[in-house]
N, C-alpha and C positions, 0 to 999 in steps of 0.2 A: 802374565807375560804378554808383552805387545806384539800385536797382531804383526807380521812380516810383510812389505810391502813389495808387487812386484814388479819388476822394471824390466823395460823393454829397449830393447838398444838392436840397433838397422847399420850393419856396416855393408862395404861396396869393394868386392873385387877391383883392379887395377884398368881392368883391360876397358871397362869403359863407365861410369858413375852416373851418367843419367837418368836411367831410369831408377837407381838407387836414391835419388833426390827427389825425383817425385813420388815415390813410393814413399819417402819419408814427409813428404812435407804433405803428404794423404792422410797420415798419422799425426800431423803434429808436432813433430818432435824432428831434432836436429840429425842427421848422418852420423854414428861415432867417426869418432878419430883413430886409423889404423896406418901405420908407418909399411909401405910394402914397396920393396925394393932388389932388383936381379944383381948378384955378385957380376964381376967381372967371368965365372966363366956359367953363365945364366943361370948360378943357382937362385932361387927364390929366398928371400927375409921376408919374417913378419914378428911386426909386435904392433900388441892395439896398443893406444895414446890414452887409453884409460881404464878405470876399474870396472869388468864388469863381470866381478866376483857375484854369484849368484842372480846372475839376470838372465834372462830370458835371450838367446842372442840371434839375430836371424841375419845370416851373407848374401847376400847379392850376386851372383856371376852369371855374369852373361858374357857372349862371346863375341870379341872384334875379329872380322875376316876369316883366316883360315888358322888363327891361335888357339884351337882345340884343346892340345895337351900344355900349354902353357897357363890356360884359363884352368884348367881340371885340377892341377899341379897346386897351384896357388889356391885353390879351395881347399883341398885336400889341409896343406900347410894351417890356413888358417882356422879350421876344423881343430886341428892337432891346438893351434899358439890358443884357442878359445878353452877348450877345454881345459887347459893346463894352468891357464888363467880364473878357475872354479868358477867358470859359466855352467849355470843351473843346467840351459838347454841349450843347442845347437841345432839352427834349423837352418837347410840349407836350401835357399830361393834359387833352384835351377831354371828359369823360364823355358830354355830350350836345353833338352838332355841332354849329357855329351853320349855319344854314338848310340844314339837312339837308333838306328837305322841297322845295324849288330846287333840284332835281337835274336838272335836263329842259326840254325847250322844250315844253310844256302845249297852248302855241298861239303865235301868230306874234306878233313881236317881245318877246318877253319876253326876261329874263337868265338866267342859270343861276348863281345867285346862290351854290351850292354850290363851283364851280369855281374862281370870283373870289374866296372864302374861301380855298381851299387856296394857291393863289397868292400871296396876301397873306399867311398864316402860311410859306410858302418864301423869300418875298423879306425879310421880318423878319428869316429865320432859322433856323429852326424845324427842326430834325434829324431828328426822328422826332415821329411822332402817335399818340398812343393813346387810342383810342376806345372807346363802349359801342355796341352794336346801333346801327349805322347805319342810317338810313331806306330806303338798299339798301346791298347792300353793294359794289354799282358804283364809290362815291364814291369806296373807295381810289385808284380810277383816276386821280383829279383831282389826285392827288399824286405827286411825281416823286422823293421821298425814302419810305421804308417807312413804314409805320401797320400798327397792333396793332391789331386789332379786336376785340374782346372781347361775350362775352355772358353777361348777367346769367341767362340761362335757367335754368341748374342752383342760382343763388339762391331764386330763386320756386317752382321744383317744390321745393326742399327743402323751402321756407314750408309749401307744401302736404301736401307727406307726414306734416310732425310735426303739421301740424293735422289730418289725418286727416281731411278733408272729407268723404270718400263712404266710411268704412268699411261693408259690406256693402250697400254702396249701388251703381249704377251711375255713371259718370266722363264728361262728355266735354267734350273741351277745343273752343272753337269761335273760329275765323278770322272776323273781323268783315269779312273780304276778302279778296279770290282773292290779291292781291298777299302777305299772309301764311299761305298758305295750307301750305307748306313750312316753316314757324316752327312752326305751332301743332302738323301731325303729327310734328314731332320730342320738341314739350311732351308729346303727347299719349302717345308711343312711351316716353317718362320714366315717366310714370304708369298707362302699362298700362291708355290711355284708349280711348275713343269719337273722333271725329272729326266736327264738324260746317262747313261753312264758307258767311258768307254773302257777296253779294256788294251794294256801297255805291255808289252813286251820288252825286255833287257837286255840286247844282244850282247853289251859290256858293261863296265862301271859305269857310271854318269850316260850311260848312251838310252834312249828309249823310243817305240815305234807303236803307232796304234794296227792295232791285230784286229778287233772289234768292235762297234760301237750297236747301243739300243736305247732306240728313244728320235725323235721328231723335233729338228731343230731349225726345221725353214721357217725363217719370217720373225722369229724368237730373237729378244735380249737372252744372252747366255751368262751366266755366271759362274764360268771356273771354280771349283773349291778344293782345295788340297790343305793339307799339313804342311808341307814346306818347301818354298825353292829354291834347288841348288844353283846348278849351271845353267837353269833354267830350259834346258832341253825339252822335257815333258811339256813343260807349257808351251811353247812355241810350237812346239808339235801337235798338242789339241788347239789349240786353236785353231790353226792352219785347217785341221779337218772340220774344225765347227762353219769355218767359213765356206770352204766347198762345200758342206751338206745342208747353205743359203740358210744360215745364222744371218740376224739384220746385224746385230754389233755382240763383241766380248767384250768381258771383261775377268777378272784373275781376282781372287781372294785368297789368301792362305796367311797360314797363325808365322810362322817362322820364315824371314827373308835372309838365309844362309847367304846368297849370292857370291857362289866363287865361280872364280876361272873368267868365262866370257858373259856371265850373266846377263848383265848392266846391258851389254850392247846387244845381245839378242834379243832381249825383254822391249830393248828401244825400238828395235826393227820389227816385231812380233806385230801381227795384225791383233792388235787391243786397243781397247780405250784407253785401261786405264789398272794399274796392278796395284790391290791396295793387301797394305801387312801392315803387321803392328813391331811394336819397339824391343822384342825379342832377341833380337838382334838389331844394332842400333848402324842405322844404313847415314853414311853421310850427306851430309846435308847439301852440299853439290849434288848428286841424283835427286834429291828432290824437285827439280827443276822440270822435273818430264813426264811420263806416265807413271811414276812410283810414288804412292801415297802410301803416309804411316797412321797409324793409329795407337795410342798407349792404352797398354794393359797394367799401367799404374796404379789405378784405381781398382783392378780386381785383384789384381796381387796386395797393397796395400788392405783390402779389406777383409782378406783370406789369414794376412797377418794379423790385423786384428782383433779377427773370432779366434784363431788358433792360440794368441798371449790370453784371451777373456775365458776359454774353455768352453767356447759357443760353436754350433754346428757350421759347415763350411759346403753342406749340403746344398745352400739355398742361392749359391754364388754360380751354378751349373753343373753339369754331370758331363765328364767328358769321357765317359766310359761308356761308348756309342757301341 
């Protein structure tokens, strides 16, 4: 009997296909074709444009703006149309988690809106997950089939090294909170940095205040490191303090640029150089104009795909289980 050959096929969410065309053209091979279209009263359609009866199948979704559950919705679906289609495997390319940040009971009766995700992409389907810096890296937990966890870290200190930010100058990378406080000494340990870490308080949703700060930042290039940002509140707010405690210049790094609400225009007005993210969420190309720089994680997703289609380790791409 002849040997079964296996094939890999890369389709792309609605909500935005870019970074699904680099990730495919990293591989070689073309974007499937999948028909995905909202009824008149926003129900979601999906049919792929081809066979891909026993292949290997991996989704793309990432998110535009504030289209969360419309992005989620539409994975879920086309999890469901793949499978149904006797796709071998489904793996589903989450870059940025949806409610990553619903990880936990906060306070009393709330959901764990994290877990009820993982759930819902298991019962679609969903074979494997592969993700970028999770908001902890707990969440693997909430899934009962594998997740690749991946981190963009060694993209942004490269950014940084060829820009040369502090040549003969002093480095220090600063934790805008104790919870990443193990993120930034590993950025910080890349770049042969400083260390500073503050600690944030939440007096509401999207609202936040520095309570504490430890560590020595006069005269210091500073480099902000977070996981991701939203309204961009937290950043403009460490910074501001980086600069009264006579920081020479910031600057802001993080994996995920959510940017809702007022972001854009805080980020603008924020005492930085310069806010660099990657294509996690894919930021239009009008902001690029100003302090916000992108960076694609094309190429480590792309090559996380694959080792995972070859049954090769994904070990050797980063550990973002800090």
């Amino acid at each position: 009997m002849a040997e079964m050959k296996k094939t890999l096929a890369v389709f792309s969410g609605s909500q935005d296909s870019t970074l699904a065309e680099e990730i495919a053209a990293y591989l070689g091979i073309e974007l499937g074709s999948v028909q995905l279209e909202q009824f008149a009263n926003g129900e979601n359609y999906v049919c792929y444009g081809e066979s891909i009866r026993g292949a290997d199948v991996f989704i793309v979704q990432t998110v535009k703006g504030t289209a969360v559950n419309d992005a989620l919705m539409e994975l879920l679906i086309m999890v469901d149309a793949a499978k149904r289609a006797s796709a071998r495997t489904v793996t589903a390319v989450v870059p940025s988690y949806f409610y990553a940040r619903q990880d936990r009971k906060a306070s009393a009766r709330e959901p764990i809106t994290g877990r009820l995700v993982a759930n819902l992409m298991e019962t679609a389907g969903v074979d494997r997950t592969i993700a970028i810096d999770l908001h902890q890296g707990q969440i693997q937990g909430f899934f009962n089939k594998p997740v690749n966890h991946l981190t963009a870290m060694p993209i942004l200190v490269d950014y940084f090294r060829q820009k040369g930010i502090a040549e003969g100058e002093q480095l220090c990378i600063v934790s805008p909170d104790v919870g990443r406080a193990k993120a930034a000494k590993k950025f910080a340990d890349y770049l042969d940095a400083d260390l500073a870490i503050m600690h944030k308080g939440r007096p509401g949703h999207n609202q936040a205040e520095i309570t504490a700060f430890f560590g020595d930042v006069a005269g210091k290039v500073c480099i902000l490191n977070d996981d991701m940002i939203d309204t961009g509140g937290s950043i403009v707010a460490a910074a501001a303090t980086l600069m009264d405690r006579g920081a020479k210049k910031v600057y802001v790094s993080a994996t995920h640029p959510v940017f809702s609400g007022p972001a854009y225009e805080r980020l603008e007005a924020a005492p930085v150089e310069e806010i660099v993210v990657t294509n996690t969420h894919p930021v239009p190309a009008e902001r690029l104009n100003g302090k916000i720089k992108v960076v694609t994680v094309a190429p480590l997703l792309g090559e996380a795909i694959r080792r995972v289609f070859n049954n090769e380790s994904v070990r050797a791409l980063g550990d973002a289980n800090l």
